[in-house]
C-alpha positions as CSV (number, residue, x, y, z in Angstrom):
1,X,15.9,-33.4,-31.7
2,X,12.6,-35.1,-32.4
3,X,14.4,-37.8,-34.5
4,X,16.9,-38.6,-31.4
5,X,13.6,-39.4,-29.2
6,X,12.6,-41.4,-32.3
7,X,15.4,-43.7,-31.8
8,X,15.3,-43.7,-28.1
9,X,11.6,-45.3,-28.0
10,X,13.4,-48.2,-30.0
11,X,15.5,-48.7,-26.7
12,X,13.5,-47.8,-23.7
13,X,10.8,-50.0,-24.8
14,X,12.3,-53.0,-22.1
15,X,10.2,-51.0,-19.3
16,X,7.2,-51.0,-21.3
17,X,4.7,-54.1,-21.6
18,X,2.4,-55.0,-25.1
19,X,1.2,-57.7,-26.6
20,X,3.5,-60.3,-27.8
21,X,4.5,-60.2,-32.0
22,X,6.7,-62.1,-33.9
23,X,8.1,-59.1,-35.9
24,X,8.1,-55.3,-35.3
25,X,5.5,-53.5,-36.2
26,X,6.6,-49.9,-37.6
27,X,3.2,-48.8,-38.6
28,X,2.9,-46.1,-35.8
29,X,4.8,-45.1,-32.9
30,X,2.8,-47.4,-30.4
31,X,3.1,-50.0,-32.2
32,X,7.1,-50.0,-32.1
33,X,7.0,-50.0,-28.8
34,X,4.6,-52.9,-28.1
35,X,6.2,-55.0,-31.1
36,X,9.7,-54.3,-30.0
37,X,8.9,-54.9,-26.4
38,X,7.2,-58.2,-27.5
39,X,10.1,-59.3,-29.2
40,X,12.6,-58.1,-26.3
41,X,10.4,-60.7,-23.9
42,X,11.4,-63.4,-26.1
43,X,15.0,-62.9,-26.0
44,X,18.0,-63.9,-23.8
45,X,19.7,-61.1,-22.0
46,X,22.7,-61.5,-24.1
47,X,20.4,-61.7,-26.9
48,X,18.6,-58.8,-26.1
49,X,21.9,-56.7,-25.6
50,X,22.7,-58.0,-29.4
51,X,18.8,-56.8,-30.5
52,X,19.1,-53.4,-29.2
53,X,22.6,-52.8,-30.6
54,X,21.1,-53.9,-33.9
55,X,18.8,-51.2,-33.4
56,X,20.5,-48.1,-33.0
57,X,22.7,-49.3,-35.5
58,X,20.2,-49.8,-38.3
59,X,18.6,-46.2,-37.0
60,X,21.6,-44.4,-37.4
61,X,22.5,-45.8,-40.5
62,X,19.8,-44.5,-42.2
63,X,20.6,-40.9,-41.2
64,X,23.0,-38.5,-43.4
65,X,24.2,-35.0,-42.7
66,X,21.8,-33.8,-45.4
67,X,19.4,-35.2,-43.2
68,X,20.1,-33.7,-40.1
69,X,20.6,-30.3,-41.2
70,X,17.0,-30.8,-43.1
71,X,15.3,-32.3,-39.8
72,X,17.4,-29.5,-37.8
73,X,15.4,-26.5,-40.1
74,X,12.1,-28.2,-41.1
75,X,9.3,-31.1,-39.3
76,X,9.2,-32.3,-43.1
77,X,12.9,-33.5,-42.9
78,X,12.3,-35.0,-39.2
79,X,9.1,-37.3,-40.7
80,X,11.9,-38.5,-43.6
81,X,14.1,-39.4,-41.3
82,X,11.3,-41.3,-39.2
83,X,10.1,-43.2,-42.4
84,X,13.6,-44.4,-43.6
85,X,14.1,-46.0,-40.3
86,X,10.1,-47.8,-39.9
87,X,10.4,-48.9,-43.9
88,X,14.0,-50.7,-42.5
89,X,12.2,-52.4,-39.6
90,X,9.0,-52.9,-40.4
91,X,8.1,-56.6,-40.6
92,X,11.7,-57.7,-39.4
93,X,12.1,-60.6,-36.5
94,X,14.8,-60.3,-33.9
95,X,17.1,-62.6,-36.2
96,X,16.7,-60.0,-39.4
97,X,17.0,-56.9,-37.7
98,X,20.6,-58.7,-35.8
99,X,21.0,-59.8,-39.8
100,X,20.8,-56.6,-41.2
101,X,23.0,-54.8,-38.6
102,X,25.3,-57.4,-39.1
103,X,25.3,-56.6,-43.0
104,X,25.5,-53.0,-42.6
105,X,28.7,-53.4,-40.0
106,X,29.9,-55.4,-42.8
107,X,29.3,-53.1,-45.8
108,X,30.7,-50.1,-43.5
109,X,34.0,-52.4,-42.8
110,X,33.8,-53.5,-46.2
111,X,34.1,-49.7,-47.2
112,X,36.6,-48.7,-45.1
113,X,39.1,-51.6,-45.7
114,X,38.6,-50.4,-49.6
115,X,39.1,-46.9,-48.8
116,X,42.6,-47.9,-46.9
117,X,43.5,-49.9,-49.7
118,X,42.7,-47.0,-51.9
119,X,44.7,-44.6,-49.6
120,X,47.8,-47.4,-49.2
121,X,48.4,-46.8,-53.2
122,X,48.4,-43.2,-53.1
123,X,50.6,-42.9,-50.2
124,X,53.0,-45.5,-52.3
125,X,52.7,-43.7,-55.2
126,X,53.6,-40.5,-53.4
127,X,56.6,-42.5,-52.0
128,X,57.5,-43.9,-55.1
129,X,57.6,-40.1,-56.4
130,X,59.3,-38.8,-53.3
131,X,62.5,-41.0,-54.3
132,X,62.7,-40.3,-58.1
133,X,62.9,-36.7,-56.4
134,X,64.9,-37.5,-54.5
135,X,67.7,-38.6,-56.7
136,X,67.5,-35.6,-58.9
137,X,67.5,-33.4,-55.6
138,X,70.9,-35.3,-54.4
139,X,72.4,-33.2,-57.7
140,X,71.4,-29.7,-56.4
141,X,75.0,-29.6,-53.6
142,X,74.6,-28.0,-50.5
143,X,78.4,-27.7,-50.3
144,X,78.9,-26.1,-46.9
145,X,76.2,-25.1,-44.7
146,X,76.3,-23.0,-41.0
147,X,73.9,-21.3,-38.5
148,X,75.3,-19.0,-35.8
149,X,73.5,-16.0,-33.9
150,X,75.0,-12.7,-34.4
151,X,74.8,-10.0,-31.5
152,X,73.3,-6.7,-31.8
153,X,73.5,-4.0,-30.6
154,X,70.2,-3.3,-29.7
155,X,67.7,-6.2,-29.2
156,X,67.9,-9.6,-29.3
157,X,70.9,-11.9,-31.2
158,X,69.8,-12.6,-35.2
159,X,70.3,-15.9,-36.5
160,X,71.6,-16.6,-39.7
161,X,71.7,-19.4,-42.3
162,X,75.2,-19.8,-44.8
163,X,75.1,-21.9,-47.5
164,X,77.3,-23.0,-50.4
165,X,75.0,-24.9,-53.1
166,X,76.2,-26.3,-56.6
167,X,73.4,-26.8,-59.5
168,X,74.0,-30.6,-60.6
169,X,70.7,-30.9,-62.6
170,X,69.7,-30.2,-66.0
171,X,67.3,-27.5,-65.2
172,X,67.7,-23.7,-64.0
173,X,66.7,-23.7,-60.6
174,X,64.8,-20.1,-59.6
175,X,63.5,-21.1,-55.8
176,X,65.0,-23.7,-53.3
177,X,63.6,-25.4,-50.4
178,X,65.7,-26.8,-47.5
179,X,65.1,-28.7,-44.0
180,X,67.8,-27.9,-41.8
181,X,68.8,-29.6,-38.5
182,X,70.8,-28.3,-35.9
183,X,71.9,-31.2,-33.8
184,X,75.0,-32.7,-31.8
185,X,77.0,-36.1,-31.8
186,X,75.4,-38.3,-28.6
187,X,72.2,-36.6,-28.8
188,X,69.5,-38.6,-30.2
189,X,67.3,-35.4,-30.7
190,X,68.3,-32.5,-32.3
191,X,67.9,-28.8,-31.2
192,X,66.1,-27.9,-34.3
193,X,64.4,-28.6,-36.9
194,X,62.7,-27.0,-39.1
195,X,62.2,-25.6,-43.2
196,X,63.4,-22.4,-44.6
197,X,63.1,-21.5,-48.5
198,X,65.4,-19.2,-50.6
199,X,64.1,-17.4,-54.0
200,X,67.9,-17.0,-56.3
201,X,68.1,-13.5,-57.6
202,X,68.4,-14.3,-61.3
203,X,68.1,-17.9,-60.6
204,X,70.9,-20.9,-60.4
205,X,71.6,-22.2,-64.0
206,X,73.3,-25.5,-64.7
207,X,76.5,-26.2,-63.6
208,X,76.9,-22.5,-61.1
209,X,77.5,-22.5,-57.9
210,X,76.5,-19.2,-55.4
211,X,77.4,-18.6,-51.5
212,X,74.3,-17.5,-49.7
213,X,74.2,-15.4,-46.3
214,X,70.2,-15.6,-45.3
215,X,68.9,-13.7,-42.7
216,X,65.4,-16.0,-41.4
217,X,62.6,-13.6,-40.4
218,X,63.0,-12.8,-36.6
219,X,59.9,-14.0,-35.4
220,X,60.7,-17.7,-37.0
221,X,61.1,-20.5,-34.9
222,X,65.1,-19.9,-36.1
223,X,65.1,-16.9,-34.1
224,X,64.1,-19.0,-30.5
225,X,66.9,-21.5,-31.1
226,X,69.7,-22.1,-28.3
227,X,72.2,-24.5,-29.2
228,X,75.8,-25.0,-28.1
229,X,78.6,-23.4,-30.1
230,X,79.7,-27.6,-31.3
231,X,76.3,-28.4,-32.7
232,X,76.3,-29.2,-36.6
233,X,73.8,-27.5,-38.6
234,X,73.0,-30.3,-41.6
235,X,70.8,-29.1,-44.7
236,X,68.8,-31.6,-47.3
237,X,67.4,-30.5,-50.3
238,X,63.4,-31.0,-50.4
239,X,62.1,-29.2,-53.2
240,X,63.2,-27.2,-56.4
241,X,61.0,-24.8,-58.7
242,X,62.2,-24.5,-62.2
243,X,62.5,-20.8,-64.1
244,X,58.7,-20.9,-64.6
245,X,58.6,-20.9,-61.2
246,X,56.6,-24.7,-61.1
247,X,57.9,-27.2,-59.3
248,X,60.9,-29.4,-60.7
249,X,61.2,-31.9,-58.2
250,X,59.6,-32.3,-54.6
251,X,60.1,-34.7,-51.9
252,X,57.1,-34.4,-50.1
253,X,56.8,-37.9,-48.9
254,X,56.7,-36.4,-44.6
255,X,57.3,-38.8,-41.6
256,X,53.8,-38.3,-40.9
257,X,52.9,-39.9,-44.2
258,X,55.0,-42.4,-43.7
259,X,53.5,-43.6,-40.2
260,X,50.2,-43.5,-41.7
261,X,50.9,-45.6,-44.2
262,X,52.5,-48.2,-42.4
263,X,49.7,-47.9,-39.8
264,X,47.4,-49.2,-42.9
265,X,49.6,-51.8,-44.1
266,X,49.8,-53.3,-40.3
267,X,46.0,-53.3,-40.5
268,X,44.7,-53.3,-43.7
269,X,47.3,-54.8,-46.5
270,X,49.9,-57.2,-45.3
271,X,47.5,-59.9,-44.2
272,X,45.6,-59.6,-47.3
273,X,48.2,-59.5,-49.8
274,X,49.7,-62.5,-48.3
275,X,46.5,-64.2,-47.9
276,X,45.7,-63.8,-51.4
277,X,49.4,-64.7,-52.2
278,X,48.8,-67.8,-50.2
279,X,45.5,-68.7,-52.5
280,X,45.8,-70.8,-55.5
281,X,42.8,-70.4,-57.8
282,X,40.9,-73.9,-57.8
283,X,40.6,-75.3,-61.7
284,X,37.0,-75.3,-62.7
285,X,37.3,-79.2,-63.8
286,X,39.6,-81.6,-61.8
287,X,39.3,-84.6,-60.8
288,X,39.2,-86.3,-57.1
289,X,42.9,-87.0,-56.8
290,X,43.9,-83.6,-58.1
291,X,41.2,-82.0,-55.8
292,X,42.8,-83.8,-52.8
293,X,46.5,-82.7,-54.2
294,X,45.6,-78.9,-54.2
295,X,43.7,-79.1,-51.2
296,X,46.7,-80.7,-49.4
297,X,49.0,-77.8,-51.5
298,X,47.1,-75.1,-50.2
299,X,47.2,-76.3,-46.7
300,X,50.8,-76.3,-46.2
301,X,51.1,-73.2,-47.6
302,X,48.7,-71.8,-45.4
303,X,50.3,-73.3,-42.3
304,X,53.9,-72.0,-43.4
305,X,51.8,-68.2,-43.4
306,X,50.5,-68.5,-39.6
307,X,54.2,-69.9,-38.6
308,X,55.8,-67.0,-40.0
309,X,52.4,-64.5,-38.5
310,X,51.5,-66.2,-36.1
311,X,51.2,-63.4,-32.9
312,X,49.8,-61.1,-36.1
313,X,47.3,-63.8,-37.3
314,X,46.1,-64.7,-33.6
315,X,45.6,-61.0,-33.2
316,X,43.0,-60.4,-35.9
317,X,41.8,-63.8,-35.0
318,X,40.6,-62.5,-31.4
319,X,39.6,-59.2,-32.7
320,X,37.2,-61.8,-35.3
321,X,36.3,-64.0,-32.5
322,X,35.2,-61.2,-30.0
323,X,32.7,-60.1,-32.6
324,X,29.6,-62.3,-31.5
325,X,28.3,-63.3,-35.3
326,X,31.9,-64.9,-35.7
327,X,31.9,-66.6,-32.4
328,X,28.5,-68.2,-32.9
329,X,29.6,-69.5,-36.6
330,X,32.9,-70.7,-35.4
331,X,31.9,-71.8,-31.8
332,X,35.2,-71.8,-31.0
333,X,35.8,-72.9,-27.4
334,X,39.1,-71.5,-25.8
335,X,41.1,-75.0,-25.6
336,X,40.6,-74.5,-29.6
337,X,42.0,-70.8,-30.1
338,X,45.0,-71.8,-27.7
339,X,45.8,-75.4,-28.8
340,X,49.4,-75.7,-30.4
341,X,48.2,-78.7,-32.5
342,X,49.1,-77.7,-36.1
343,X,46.2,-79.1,-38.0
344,X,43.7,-77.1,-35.6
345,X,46.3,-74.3,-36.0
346,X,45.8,-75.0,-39.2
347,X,41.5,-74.5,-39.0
348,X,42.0,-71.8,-37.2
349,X,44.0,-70.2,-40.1
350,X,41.3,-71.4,-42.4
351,X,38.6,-69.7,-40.3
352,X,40.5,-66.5,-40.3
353,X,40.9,-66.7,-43.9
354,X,37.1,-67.2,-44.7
355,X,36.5,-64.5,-42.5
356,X,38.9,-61.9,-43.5
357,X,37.1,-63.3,-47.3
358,X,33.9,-61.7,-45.9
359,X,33.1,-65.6,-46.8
């Protein structure tokens, strides 16, 4: 693609020679390549590592999928894309264009920390949901419940599911939903495991109770299970539709959801939360004495936080610290990030907080 070379004569420009300019020049293809280069001859290797990074990541930030499949289908789309990445550069020094990456990185974590966030409540919500069902569910018994394999005569053994269930809720119940788990005492993982669903012939009012024999479909998973003749077959309630056939109550809060949002807490609430927890809000109008009083306040409540996280804390410190803008704000030598002394222990928790701020 004609827009990929486009960004690539941003890059390969450090085996090309120009005159020498202060600030890159997007006027016209040449002259991106001699401005850049010029500006590239001025800088450190480090430096110039941090420049062409800045680079690719302002060009690629201006591109959108609408884009692509425009530039993919028509040279008109390919010249917008051009043009949204020379009116980002052109005029920019070394410093703005590593300024301006650095702003976008920021906006894009900035965005994705808020979308977490966003995701953390709905997954608590959904949790939150899950157990109100879930108490309601606990009334709908499963009484007894067995699985066994019955020979036949020709083909392979059928499997079969037995309950005994008792309608404890309020509600007629016209379809059932189940997890069962076929497992045995010692064994930390089970046989099986796996859902199966029953629609009730006339439904399950209040208060009744009905033995089912359920025959699962052959070419289920149910069919393909072996299992010794001790294993317990244990059945939970997960959902229940009502006579209108809508759901009643559902517990649909799955492992999976639950690693993910625990995954997000780990990285995106906990330290937050507390950090904000840890943050008194500074009157507008006090005087020195008071000033110094909070200030000392807020500092031992800081420290007790990094005590009580401090392998956490130290963790998103280095991930902060490895990040070159942070390191040349901070300038941080390593006798500082590993000291035990608790007033630099302290700093360093005051860093991380400003930076965490986005501060």
């Amino acid at each position: 693609m004609k827009f990929i070379k486009y960004v690539g004569i941003l890059l390969i420009t450090s085996v090309l020679t120009g005159c020498y300019e202060p600030t890159i020049d997007a006027s016209s293809k040449e002259t991106i390549k001699t401005s850049t280069q010029a500006i590239r001859d001025t800088l450190s290797d480090t430096e110039r590592e941090e420049f062409d990074a800045a680079l690719l990541l302002i060009s690629f930030s201006q591109v959108e999928m609408k884009d692509l499949f425009s530039a993919g289908t028509s040279g008109a789309g390919e010249i917008n894309l051009e043009n949204k990445v020379k009116d980002v550069l052109h005029g920019k020094t070394a410093s703005e264009v590593i300024s301006e990456a650095a702003r976008i990185k920021e906006e894009r974590e900035k965005k994705a920390k808020q979308q977490a966030l966003n995701e953390i409540q709905e997954l608590e919500t959904k949790l939150a949901k899950s157990k109100n069902a879930q108490t309601a569910l606990n009334n709908f018994k499963v009484l007894r419940s067995r699985f066994y394999k019955e020979k036949q005569r020709f083909g392979p053994d059928k499997p079969f599911i037995e309950l005994s269930v008792r309608n404890l809720t309020t509600h007629a119940v016209s379809r059932a939903y189940f997890k069962g788990t076929i497992s045995s005492s010692g064994r930390s993982v089970p046989w099986h495991e796996d859902t199966f669903n029953y629609t009730i012939p006339g439904g399950l009012e209040p208060g009744e109770s009905q033995n089912w024999h359920l025959a699962p479909n052959m070419f289920s998973d149910w069919d393909k299970v072996t299992a010794p003749e001790n294993a317990v077959f244990t059945v939970v309630v997960e959902k229940l539709d009502g006579a209108d056939g809508e759901a009643l109550y559902s517990s649909t809060f799955t492992n999976r959801d639950r690693q993910r949002l625990n995954e997000l807490k780990e990285t995106y609430a906990s330290v937050e939360q507390n950090f904000v927890q840890a943050e008194e809000e500074q009157p507008e109008e006090i005087t020195a004495a008071q000033e110094e009083d909070w200030a000392e306040a807020r500092r031992k409540r800081n420290l007790a936080f990094f005590n009580k996280n401090q392998e956490r804390i130290l963790r998103i410190a280095q991930q902060a610290l490895d990040d070159k803008r942070y390191n040349r704000t901070l300038n941080l030598t390593d006798d500082y990030k590993t000291s035990d002394n608790p007033e630099l222990q302290r700093i360093r928790k005051e860093a991380i907080y400003a930076i965490d701020r986005g501060w």
